[in-house]
C-alpha positions as CSV (number, residue, x, y, z in Angstrom):
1,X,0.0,0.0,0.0
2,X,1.6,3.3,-1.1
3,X,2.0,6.3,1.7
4,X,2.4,9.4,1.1
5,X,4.2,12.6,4.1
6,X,1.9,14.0,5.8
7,X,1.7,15.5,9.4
8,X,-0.7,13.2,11.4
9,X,-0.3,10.9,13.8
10,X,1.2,7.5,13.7
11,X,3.9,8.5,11.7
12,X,3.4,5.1,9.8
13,X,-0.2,6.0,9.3
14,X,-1.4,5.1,5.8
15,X,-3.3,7.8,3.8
16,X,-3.2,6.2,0.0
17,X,-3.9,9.1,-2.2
18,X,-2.9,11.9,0.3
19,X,-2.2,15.5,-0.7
20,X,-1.3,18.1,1.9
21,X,-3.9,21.0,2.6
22,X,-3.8,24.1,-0.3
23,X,-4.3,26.2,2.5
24,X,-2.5,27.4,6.4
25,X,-4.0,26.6,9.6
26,X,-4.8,29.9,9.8
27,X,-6.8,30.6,7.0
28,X,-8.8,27.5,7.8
29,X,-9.1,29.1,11.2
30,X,-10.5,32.4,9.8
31,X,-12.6,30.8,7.1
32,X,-14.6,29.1,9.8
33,X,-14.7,32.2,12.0
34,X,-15.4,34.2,9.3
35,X,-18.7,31.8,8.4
36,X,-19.6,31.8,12.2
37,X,-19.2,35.6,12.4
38,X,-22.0,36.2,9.8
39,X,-24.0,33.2,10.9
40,X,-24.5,34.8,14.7
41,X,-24.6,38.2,13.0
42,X,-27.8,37.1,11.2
43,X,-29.2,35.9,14.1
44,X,-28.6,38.3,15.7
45,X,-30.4,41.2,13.2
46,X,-33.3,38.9,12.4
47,X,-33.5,38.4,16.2
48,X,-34.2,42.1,16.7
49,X,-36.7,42.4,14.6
50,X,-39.6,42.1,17.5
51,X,-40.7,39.5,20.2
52,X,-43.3,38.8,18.7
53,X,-44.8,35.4,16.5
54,X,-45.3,37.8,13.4
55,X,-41.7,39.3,14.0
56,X,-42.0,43.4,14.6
57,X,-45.7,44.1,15.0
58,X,-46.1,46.9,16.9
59,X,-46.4,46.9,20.6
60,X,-44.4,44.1,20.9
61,X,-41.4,44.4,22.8
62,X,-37.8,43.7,21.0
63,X,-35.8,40.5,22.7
64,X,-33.2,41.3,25.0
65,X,-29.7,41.1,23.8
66,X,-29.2,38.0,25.8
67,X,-32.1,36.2,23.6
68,X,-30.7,37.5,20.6
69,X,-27.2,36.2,21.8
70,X,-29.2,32.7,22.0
71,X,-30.6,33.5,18.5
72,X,-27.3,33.8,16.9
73,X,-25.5,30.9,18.9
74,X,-28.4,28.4,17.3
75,X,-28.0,29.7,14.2
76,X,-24.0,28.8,14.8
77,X,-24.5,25.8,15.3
78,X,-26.6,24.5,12.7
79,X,-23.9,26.4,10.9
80,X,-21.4,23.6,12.2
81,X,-23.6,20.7,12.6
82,X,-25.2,21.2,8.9
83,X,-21.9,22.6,6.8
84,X,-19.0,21.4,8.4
85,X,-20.1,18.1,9.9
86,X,-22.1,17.1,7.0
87,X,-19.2,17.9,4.9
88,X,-16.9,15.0,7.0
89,X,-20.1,12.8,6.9
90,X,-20.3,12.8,3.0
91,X,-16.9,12.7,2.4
92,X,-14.7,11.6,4.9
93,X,-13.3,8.7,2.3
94,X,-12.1,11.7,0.1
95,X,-10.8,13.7,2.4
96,X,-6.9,12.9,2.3
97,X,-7.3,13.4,-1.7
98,X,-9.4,16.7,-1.5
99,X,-7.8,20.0,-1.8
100,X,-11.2,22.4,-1.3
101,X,-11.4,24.5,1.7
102,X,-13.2,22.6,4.1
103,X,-11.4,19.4,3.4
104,X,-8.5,21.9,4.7
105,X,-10.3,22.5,7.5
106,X,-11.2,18.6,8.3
107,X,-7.3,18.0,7.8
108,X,-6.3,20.9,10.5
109,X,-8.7,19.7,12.7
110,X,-7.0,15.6,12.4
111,X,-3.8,16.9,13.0
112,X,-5.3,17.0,16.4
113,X,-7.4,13.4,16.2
114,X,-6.4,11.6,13.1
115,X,-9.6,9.5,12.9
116,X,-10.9,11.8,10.7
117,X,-8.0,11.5,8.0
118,X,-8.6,7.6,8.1
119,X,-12.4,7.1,8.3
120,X,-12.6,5.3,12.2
121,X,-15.9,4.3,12.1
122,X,-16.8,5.7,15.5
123,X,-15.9,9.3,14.5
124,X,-17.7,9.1,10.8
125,X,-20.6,7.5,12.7
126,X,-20.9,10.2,15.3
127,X,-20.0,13.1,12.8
128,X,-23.0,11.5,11.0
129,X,-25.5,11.8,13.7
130,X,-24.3,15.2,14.7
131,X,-24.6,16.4,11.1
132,X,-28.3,15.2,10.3
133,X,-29.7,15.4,13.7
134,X,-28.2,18.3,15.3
135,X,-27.7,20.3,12.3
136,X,-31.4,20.7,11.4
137,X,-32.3,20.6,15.2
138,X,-30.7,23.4,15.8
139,X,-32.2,25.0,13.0
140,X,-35.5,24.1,14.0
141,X,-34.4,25.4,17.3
142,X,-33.2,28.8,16.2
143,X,-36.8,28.9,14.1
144,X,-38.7,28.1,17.2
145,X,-36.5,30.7,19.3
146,X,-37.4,33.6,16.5
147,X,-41.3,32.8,16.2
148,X,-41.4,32.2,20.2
149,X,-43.2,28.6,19.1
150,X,-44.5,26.8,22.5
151,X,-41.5,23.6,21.2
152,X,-38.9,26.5,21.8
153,X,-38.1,25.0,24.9
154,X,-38.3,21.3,24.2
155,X,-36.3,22.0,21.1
156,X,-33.0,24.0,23.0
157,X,-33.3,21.2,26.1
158,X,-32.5,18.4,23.7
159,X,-29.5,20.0,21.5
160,X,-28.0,21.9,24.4
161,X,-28.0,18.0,26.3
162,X,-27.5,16.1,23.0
């Protein structure tokens, strides 16, 4: 079986078909902050658009910037769980090949946990349910949050414990 350099750990680790990231740690870093940055940013405009189920009518009070804090951090997180994870859970087996960004971002992260540069069924199975659990969850959850649904609170128990 050919191996090819790379940075992960075992040393003797083999990655057939590997090709190092296009991009630095540190524009990985800022990509995904960057992404996460508008993603709260959103939530946190839409989020001040009134308390109300129709959003803004008037007489209703705006939310407090704690709730709208809460707004954004859902919308975060489906951010995370949808993009990112779902990314590793659809291609994990291409991920030592792929040179786009967020297979740079999967291959910073496995310089810290090398599972995901080798497809350990745990991690791809996890990552898995994460992605297309959590990710919408959260989504429902950050809907729920803005129209003040009665499941608001059902929804942000079971993805803050999940």
């Amino acid at each position: 079986m050919e191996t090819s350099a790379h940075p992960y750990w075992p040393r003797a680790l083999a990655l057939p078909g590997y090709v190092a990231g296009a991009r630095p740690g540190w524009q990985c870093a800022g990509a995904v902050a960057a992404a996460a940055a508008a993603l709260f940013a959103l939530g946190w405009a839409l989020g001040g658009t009134g308390g109300g189920a129709k959003g803004g009518a008037k007489g209703v009070a705006k939310r407090s910037p704690a709730r709208r804090l809460v707004l954004g951090w859902f919308l975060v997180c489906a951010g995370i769980h949808g993009v990112l994870e779902g990314y590793f859970s659809l291609r994990h087996r291409e991920l030592p090949a792929d040179t786009g960004l967020l297979a740079d971002v999967w291959k910073e992260y496995a310089k810290a946990d090398s599972r995901y540069m080798t497809s350990d069924d745990f991690t791809v199975a996890m990552e898995t349910v994460t992605a297309w659990a959590w990710g919408p969850l959260s989504f429902l959850t950050f809907l729920a949050l803005l129209r003040q649904h009665p499941a608001r609170y059902i929804l942000q128990l079971v993805v803050s414990l999940g």
